[in-house]
ZAMARGU-4260 file (C-alpha; in steps of 0.2 Angstrom, whole numbers, plus 5000, padded with zeros to 4 digits):
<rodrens>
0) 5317/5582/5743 | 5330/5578/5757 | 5344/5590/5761 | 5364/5585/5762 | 5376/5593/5772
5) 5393/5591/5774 | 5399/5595/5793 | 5415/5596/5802 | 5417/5596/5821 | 5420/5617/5820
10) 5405/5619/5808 | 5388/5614/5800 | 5389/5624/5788 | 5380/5617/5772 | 5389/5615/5754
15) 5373/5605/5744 | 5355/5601/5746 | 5348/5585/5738 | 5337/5588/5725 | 5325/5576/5713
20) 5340/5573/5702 | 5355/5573/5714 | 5369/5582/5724 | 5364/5603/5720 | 5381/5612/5727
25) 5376/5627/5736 | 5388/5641/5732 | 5393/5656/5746 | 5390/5669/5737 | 5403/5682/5740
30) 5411/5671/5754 | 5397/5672/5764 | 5388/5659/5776 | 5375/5670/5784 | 5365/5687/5775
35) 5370/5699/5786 | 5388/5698/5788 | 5402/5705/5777 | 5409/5699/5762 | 5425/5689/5758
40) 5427/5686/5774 | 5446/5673/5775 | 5440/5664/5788 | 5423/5658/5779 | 5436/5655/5763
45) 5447/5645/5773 | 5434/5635/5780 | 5424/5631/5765 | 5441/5626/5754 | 5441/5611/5767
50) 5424/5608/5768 | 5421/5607/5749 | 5411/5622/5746 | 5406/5631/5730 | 5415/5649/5733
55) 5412/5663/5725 | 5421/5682/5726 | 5422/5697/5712 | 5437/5705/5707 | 5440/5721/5699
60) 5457/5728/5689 | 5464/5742/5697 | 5473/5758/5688 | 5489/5748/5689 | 5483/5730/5684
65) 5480/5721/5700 | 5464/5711/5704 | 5456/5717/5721 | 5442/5709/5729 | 5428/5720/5726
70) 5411/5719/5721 | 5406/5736/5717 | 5414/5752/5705 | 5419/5762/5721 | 5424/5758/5740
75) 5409/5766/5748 | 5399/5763/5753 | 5403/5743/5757 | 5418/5746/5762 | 5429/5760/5774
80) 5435/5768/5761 | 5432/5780/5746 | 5435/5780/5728 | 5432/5773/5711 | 5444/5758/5709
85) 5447/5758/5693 | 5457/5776/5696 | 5468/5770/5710 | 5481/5758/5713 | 5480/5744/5724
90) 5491/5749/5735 | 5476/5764/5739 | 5466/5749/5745 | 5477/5745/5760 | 5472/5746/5778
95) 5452/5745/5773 | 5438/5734/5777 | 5421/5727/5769 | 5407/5731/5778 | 5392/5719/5786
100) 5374/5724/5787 | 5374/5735/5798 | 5389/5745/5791 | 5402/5740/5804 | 5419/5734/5797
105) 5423/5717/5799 | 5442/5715/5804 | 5443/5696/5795 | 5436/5706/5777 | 5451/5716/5773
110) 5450/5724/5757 | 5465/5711/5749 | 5471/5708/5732 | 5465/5691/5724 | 5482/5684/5727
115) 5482/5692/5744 | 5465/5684/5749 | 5469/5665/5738 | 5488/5664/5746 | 5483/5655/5762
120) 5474/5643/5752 | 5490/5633/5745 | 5493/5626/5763 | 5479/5619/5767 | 5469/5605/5765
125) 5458/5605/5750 | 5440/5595/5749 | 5440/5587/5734 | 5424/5598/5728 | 5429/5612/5734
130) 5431/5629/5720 | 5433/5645/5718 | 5423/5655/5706 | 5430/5671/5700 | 5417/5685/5695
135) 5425/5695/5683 | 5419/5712/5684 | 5422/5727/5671 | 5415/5741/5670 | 5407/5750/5654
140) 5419/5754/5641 | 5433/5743/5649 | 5442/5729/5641 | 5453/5717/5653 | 5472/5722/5652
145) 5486/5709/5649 | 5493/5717/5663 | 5477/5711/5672 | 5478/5694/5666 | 5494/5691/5672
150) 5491/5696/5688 | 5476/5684/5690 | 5486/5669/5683 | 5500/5671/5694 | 5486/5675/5709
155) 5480/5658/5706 | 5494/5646/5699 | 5493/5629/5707 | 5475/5630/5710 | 5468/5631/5691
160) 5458/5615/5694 | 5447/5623/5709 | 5445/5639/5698 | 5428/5645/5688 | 5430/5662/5679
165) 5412/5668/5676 | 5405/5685/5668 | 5395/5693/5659 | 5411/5700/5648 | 5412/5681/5640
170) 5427/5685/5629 | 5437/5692/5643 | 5432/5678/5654 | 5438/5668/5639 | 5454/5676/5639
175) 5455/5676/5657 | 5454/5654/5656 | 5466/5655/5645 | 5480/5661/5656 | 5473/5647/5671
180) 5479/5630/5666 | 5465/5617/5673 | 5450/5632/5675 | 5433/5632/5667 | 5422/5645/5660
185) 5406/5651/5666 | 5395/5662/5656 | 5383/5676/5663 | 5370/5681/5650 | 5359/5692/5660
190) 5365/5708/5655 | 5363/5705/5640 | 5344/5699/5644 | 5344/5717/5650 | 5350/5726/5638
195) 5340/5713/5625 | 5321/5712/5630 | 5317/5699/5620 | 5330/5686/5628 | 5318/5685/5641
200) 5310/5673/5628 | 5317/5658/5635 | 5321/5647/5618 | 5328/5666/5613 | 5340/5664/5627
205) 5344/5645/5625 | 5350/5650/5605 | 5360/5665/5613 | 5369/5653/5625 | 5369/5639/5613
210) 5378/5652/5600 | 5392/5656/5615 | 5394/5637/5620 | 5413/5634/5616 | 5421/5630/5632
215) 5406/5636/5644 | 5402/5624/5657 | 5390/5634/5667 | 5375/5646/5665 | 5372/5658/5677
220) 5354/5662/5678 | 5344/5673/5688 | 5333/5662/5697 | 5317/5669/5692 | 5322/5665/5673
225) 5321/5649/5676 | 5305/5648/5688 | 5296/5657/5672 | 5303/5646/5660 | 5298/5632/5669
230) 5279/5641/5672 | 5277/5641/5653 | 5283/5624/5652 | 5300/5624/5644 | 5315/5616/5650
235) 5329/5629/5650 | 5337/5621/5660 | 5338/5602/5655 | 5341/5609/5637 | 5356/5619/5642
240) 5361/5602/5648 | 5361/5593/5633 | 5372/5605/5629 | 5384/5600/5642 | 5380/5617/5649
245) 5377/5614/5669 | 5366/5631/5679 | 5369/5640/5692 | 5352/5649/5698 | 5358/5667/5707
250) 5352/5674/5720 | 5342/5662/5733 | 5341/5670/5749 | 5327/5670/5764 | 5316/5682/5766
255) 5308/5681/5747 | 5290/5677/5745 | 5289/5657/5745 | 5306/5652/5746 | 5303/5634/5749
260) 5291/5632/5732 | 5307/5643/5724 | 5319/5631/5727 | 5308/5616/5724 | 5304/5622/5707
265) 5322/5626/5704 | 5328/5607/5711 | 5316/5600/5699 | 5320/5608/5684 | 5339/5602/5688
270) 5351/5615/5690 | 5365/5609/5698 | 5371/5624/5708 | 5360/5639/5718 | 5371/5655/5724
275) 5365/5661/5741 | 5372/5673/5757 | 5365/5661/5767 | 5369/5641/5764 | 5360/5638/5781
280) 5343/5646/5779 | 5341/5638/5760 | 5345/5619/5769 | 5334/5623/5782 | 5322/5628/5768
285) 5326/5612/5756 | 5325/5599/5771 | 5308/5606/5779 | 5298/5601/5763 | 5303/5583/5762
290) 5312/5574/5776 | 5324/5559/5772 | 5318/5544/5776 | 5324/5540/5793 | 5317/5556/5799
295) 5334/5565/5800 | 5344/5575/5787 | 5355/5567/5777 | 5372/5570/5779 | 5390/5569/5771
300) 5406/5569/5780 | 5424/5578/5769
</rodrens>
């Protein structure tokens, strides 16, 4: 297995490694490029929408409808604020920051709206693989608004065909597609693995996909799924294939136990995208087990 990265004279940031069966994108999972800094950070989206990156950020509704950028249910404590989201506008969101590792707030990761943070992306140069995922993100008991939907679709117009909405809430993410002209649909059944036991069966969980397949285009897997499907020898992956149904194995980041035989296991049983906080550590990891040919790694230039 070789690595590809795609560099530009400001950054080496990778966006893919080369696995047994091609290109596998490497997604920043929640804007980020390294593990310890903060999330959603506008530089790193900036940057990766030119460099062709797989991007990925979570929204949440607020009281009155609006989409932040937020990962979790209240504003502390990732974030220099306080409060359950869901119970305040977004204008109660102004003026705060996401935290990195080591709980400083990072001046380029306001809190923003998604139309706040995804403005600056309509003047500037797109790679042609770059996208952008959407996380939906609902809380128990909630069901996404029309008012909601509205705000995403007009957070996003013009840029339909870089935009995934993935979830765990298919039938909202479904209704959330609807409103994007251009945007696919991604499907995230591991809650339901959780709150189903027996979907950890594999095939189980292939049928369950399978039953949810209209207009899904990617599965995202927890990446130790898929290692134990492939340990008891069934393809989980390649089947969700022939369904058309691409996977994204979440979440890959150093510091696990034998990282490099995880991601050769995952590259082999072909998923085509893995979701990290830190693209640079899973190249390095991808290109120390096999090195190209020449001796170098390879590389591919936007």
């Amino acid at each position: 297995m070789t690595a590809l990265e795609t560099s530009e004279r400001t950054s080496n940031t990778p966006v893919a490694v080369e696995g047994p069966h091609g290109p596998v994108r490497l997604k920043w999972h929640k804007l980020r490029r390294h593990l310890t800094e903060a999330p959603f950070k506008r530089s790193n989206l900036a940057l990766g929408w030119q460099l062709g990156a797989s991007l990925e950020v979570d929204i949440l509704a607020t009281a009155d409808g609006r989409f932040a950028v937020l990962h979790d249910a209240t504003l502390g404590p990732s974030t220099t604020g306080r409060g359950h989201v869901a119970r305040m506008p977004i204008a109660s969101t102004r003026g705060l920051f996401h935290r990195d590792a080591d709980g400083a707030p990072d001046p380029d990761a306001p809190v923003l709206s998604l139309a706040e943070l995804v403005a600056p992306l309509r003047t500037l140069p797109r790679a042609p693989s770059a996208s952008l995922q959407l996380d939906l993100k609902l809380l128990k008991g909630h069901r996404l608004t029309d008012a909601a939907i509205a705000d995403a679709a007009a957070a996003v117009a013009g840029l339909g065909d870089a935009i995934i909405v993935g979830s765990h809430h298919l039938d909202d993410a479904r209704r959330l597609v609807a409103a994007v002209p251009g945007a696919r649909l991604g499907y995230d059944p591991m809650l339901a693995v959780t709150r189903q036991p027996t979907l950890r069966d594999p095939e189980r969980l292939l049928r369950h996909v399978e039953r949810r397949r209209p207009g899904v285009g990617l599965a995202y897997l927890r990446f130790d799924a898929i290692v134990a499907a492939e340990r008891q020898g069934f393809p989980l992956v390649r089947r969700l294939l022939d369904l058309g149904i691409e996977t994204d194995a979440w979440t890959v980041n150093p510091g696990r136990i034998s990282i490099e035989a995880v991601l050769r296991t995952l590259l082999e049983a072909n998923v085509r995208q893995v979701t990290t906080d830190a693209p640079g550590a899973i190249f390095a990891a991808a290109s120390l087990q096999q090195p190209a040919p020449s001796g170098r790694l390879a590389c591919s230039r936007p």
